[in-house]
C-alpha positions in Angstrom: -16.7 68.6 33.9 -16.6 69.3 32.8 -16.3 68.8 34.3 -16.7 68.9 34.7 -18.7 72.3 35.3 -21.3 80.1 38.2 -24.3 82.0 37.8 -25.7 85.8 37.5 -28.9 87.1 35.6 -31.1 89.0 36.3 -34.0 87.7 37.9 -37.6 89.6 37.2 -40.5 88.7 38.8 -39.9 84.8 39.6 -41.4 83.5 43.0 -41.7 80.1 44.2 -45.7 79.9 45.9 -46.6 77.3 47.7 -49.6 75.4 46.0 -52.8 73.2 47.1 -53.0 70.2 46.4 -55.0 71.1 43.3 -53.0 73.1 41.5 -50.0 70.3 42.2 -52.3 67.6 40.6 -53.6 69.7 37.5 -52.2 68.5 33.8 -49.4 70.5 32.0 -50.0 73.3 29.9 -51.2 72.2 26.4 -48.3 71.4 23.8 -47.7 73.7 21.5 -49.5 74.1 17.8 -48.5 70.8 15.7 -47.3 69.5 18.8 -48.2 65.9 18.2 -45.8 63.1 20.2 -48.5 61.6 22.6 -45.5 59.3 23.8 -43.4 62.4 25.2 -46.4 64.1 26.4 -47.4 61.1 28.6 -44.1 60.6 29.5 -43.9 64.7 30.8 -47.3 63.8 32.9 -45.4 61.4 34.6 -42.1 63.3 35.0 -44.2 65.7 36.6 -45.9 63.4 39.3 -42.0 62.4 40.4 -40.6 65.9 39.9 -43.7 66.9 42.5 -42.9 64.1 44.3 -39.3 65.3 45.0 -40.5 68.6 46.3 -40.9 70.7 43.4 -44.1 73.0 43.2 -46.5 72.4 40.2 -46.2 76.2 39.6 -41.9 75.7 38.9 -42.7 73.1 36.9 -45.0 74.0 34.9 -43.3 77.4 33.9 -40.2 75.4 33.4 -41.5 73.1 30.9 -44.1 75.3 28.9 -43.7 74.2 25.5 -41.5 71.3 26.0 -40.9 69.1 23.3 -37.9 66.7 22.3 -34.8 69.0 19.9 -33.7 66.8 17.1 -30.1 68.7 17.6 -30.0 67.2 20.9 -31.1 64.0 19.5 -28.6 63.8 17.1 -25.6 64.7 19.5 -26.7 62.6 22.0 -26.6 59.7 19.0 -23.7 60.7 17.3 -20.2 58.5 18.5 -17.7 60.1 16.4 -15.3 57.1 14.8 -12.2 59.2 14.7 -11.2 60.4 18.3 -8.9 63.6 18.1 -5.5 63.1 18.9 -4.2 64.8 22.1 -1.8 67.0 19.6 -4.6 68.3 18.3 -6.7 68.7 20.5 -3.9 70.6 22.6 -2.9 72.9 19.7 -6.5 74.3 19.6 -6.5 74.5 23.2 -3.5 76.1 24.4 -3.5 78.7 21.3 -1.8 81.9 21.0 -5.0 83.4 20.5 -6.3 81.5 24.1 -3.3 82.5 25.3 -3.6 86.4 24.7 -7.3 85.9 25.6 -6.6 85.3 29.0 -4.0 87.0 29.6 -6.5 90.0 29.1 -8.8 88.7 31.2 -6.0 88.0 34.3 -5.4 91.7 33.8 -8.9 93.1 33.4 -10.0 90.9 36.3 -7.1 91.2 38.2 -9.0 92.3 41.7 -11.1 89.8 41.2 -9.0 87.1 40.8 -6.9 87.9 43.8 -9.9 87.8 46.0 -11.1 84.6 44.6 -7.6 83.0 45.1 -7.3 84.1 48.8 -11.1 82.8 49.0 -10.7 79.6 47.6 -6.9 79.1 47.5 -6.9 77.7 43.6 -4.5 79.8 41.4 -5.7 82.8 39.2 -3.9 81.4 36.0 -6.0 77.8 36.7 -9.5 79.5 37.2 -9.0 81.6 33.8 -7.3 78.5 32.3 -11.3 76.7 32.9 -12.7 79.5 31.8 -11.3 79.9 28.4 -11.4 76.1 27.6 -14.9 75.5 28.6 -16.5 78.7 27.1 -13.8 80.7 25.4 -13.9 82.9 28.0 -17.9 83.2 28.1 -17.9 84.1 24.1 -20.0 80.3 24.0 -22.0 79.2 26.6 -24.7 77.3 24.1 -28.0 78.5 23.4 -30.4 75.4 24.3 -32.9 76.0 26.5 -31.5 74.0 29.5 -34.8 72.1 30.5 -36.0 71.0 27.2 -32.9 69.5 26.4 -32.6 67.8 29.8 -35.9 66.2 28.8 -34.7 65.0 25.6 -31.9 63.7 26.9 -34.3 61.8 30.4 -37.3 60.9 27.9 -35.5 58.3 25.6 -32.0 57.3 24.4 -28.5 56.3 26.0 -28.2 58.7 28.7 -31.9 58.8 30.1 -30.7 58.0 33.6 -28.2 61.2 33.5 -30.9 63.6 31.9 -33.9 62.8 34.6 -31.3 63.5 37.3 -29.8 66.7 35.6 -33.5 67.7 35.4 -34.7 67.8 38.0 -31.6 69.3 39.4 -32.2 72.1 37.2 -36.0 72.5 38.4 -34.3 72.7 42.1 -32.1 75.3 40.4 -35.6 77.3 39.4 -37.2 77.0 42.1 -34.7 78.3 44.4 -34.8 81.4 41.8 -31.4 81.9 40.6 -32.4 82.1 37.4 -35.6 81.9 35.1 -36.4 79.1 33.0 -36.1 81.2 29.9 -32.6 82.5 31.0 -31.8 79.1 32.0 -29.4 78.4 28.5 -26.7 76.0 28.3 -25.3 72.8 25.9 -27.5 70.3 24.6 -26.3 68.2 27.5 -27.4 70.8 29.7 -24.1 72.3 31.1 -24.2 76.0 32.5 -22.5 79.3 31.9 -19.0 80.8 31.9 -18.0 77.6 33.8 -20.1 74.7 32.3 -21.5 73.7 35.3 -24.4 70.7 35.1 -27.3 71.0 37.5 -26.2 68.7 39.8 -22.3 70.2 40.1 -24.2 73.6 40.2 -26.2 72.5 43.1 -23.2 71.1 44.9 -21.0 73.8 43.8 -22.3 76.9 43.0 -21.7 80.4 45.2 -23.6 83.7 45.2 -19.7 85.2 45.6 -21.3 89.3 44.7 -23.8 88.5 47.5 -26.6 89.4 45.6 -28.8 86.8 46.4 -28.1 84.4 43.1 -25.5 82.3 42.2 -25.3 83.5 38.7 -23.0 81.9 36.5 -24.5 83.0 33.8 -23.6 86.8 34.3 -22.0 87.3 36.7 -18.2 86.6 36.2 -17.6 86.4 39.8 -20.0 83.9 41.0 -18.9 81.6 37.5 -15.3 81.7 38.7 -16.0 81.5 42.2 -18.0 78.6 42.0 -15.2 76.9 39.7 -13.2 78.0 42.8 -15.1 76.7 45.1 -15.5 73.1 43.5 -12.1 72.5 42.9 -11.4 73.4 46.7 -13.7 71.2 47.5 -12.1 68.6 45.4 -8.9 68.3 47.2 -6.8 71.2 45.2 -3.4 71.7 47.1 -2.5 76.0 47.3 0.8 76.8 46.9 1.6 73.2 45.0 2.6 72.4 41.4 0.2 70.2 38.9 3.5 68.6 37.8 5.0 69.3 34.6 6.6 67.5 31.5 9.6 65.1 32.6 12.5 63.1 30.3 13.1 59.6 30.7 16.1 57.4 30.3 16.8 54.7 28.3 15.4 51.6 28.6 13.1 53.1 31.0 10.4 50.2 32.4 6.8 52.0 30.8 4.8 49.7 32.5 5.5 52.1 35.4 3.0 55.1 33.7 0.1 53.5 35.3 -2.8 54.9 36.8 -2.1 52.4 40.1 1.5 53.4 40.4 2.7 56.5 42.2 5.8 57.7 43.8 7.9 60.8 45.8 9.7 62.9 43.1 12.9 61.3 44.4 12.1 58.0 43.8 11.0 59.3 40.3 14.8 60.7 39.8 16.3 57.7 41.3 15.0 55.8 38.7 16.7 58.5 36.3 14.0 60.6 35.4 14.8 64.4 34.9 13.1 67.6 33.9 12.0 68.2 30.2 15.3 70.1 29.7 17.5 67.8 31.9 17.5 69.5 35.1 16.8 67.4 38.5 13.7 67.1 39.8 11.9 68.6 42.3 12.4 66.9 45.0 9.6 66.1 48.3 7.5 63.7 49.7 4.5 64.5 47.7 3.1 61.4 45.4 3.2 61.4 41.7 2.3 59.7 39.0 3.9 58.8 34.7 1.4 59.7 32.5 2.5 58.9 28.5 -0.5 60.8 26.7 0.7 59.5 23.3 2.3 56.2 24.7 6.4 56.2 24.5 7.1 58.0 21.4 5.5 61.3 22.9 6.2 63.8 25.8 6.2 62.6 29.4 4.7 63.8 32.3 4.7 63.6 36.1 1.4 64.8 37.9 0.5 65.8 41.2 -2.5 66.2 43.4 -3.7 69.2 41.7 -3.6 67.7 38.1 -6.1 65.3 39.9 -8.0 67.7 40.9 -8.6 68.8 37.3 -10.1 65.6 36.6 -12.8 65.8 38.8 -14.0 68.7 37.0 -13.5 66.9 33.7 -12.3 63.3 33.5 -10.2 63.6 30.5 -6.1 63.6 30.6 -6.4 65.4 27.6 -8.4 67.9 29.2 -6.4 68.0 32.3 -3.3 68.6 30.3 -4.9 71.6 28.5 -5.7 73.7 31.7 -2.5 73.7 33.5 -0.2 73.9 30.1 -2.8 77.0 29.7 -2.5 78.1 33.2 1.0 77.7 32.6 1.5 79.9 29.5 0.0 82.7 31.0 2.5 82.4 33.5 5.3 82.7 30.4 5.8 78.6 30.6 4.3 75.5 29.6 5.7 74.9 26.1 6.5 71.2 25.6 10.0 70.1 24.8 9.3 66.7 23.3 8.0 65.9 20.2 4.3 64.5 19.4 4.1 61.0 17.3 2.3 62.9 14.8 2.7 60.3 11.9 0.6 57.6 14.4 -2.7 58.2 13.2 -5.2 57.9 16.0 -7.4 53.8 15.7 -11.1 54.6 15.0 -13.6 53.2 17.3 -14.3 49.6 15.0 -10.1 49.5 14.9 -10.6 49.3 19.0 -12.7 47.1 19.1 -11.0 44.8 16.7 -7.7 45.4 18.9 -9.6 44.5 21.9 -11.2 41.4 20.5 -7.2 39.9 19.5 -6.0 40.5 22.7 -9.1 38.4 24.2 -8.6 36.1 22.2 -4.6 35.9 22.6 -5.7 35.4 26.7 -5.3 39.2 27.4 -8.6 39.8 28.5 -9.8 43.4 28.1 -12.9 43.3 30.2 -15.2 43.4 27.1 -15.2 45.1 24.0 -16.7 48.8 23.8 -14.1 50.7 21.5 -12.7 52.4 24.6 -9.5 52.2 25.8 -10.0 51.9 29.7 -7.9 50.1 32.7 -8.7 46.6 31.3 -7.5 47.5 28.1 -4.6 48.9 28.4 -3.4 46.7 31.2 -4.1 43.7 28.6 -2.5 45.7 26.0 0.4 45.7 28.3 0.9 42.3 29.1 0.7 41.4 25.7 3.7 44.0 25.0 5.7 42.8 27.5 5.5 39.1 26.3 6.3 40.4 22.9 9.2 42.6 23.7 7.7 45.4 23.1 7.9 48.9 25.2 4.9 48.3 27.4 3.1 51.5 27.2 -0.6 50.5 26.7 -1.1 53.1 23.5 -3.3 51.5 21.1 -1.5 52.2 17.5 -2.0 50.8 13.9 1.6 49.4 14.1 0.4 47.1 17.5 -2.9 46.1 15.8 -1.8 44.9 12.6 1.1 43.1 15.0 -1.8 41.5 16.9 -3.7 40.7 13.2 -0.8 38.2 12.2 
């Protein structure tokens, strides 16, 4: 989301009037004192002729964007394309703490009448709602402090993701003018995500529920409506009640990793027939349900199987990593989730020039990656795999040192 990715304040004396056609053509509000970027200025004229034009009243707007100018911290994160990504150990340790842990197990309790009328409303398990909550905004202790519409302008006005700010914008001026909230409550990331839940405009829009029935889908404030609307979009999404995510697996020797593939799924029997167990050895679970290998830190690392509702996670935020964290989170409050197999923490993660380089050899050694951006997607690691396999090597797809100074020689 986050999502991937629901909303409460209170809402004082903001009304949506309908305007002549006057008022809709008059300028902006002045910028602000020292206010002096004639480029953005002209640029938020125009904005506001296509905002109008897609049914928002000059009054919304012009409320909305009083003062408006581009935030250099928004700037600079929307620049900044970290070398180093953080390996899924890591990233997993912070995530599925024993202070996260503890957290939420407070919040299942203090909540608890709460939760049980959002699962019997939306059919998505307590444990995974809370789970959400605590990853995206430590359960609502940060929910950023930019002021929603100025970053969104940032963001449309120049730079690498101009297409996805206009569109979260004026999302977020729909959001306004249907009064949920007021453009100075309206507070969020510097990529403009929402509340308890991290909800962007347009997931908001889609998404969002008034579940206190006051009027407002408030995921700002109102813990019920944030969580509900989480709820609510992963129901909407395809999650399964009743089912599992999956869980970690062990797999035999000599075990074909060309099989963890995005594009191959199976039943959880034909998963043990190919000798695959649980973490601790035990059979599998066995139905008729689909699942799928996924080898987060290729084959030296801890295997998992996942199901529909792991899937469903990544709709809300497309990141296994991410994915991982909010069921082994959901799971720990349940008293599970620890993982039995070890992480390869001596393989040091391959910056983003090392990817590059590694996907450069392979398209030159005829395993063509699809182009050369740094990221590991499909293309890449199905090139990486081929290559493996005509080298002998277990064909996981994990980009390490040891396979790009293999591919060097």
């Amino acid at each position: 989301m986050r999502m991937f990715r629901s909303l409460s304040l209170l809402f004082a004396g903001f009304c949506v009037s309908i305007v002549s056609p006057a008022t809709a053509s008059a300028p902006i509000p002045n910028p602000p004192p020292g206010f002096v970027d004639e480029a953005f200025a002209s640029w938020l004229t125009d904005f506001r002729q296509e905002a109008l034009a897609a049914g928002i009243s000059g009054t919304v707007f012009d409320r909305a964007m009083r003062g408006v100018r581009p935030d250099p911290k928004v700037v600079d994160a929307n620049n900044n394309q970290p070398e180093f990504v953080r390996p899924v150990w890591d990233y997993l340790a912070s995530a599925i703490s024993d202070t996260r842990v503890s957290n939420g197990q407070e919040k299942l309790r203090a909540y608890r009448t709460l939760l049980s009328r959002l699962e019997d409303r939306y059919g998505v398990d307590k444990e995974v709602l809370v789970a959400i909550w605590g990853l995206e905004t430590g359960y609502g202790a940060f929910m950023g402090n930019h002021r929603v519409t100025q970053a969104l302008s940032t963001l449309a006005y120049d730079g690498r993701r101009t297409k996805f700010g206009r569109e979260q914008l004026l999302a977020a001026l729909k959001i306004l003018q249907r009064g949920d909230i007021t453009p100075e409550a309206m507070t969020g990331s510097w990529a403009g995500a929402m509340g308890h839940t991290q909800f962007i405009p347009t997931t908001y829009n889609a998404h969002a529920v008034d579940f206190n029935g006051d009027g407002k889908r408030d995921i700002w404030n109102t813990i019920g409506d944030a969580l509900g609307s989480a709820g609510n979009y992963l129901a909407q999404s395809g999650f399964q009640t009743g089912d599992t995510w999956g869980g970690e697996v062990k797999l035999p020797r000599n075990f074909d990793y060309a099989l963890a593939d995005a594009g191959v799924e199976k039943t959880m029997g034909e998963w043990a027939v190919l000798g695959i167990t649980g973490a601790q050895g035990g059979a599998l679970r066995r139905d008729d349900l689909k699942a799928r290998l996924i080898l987060p830190a290729g084959h030296k690392g801890p295997a998992f199987l996942v199901r529909n509702n792991f899937r469903t996670i990544l709709r809300y935020n497309n990141s296994t990593s991410y994915a991982l964290a909010v069921n082994l989170l959901a799971d720990r409050f349940r008293g599970k989730g620890q993982i039995v197999g070890a992480w390869p923490t001596d393989d040091r993660p391959l910056g983003r020039m090392e990817l590059q380089e590694l996907q450069r050899l392979l398209t030159a050694k005829g395993y063509d990656t699809g182009g050369v951006d740094g990221i590991i997607g499909g293309n890449s690691r199905k090139a990486l795999r081929n290559w493996q396999v005509a080298q002998g090597l277990p064909a996981d797809g994990y980009p390490t040192a040891a396979l790009l100074a293999r591919l060097r020689r």
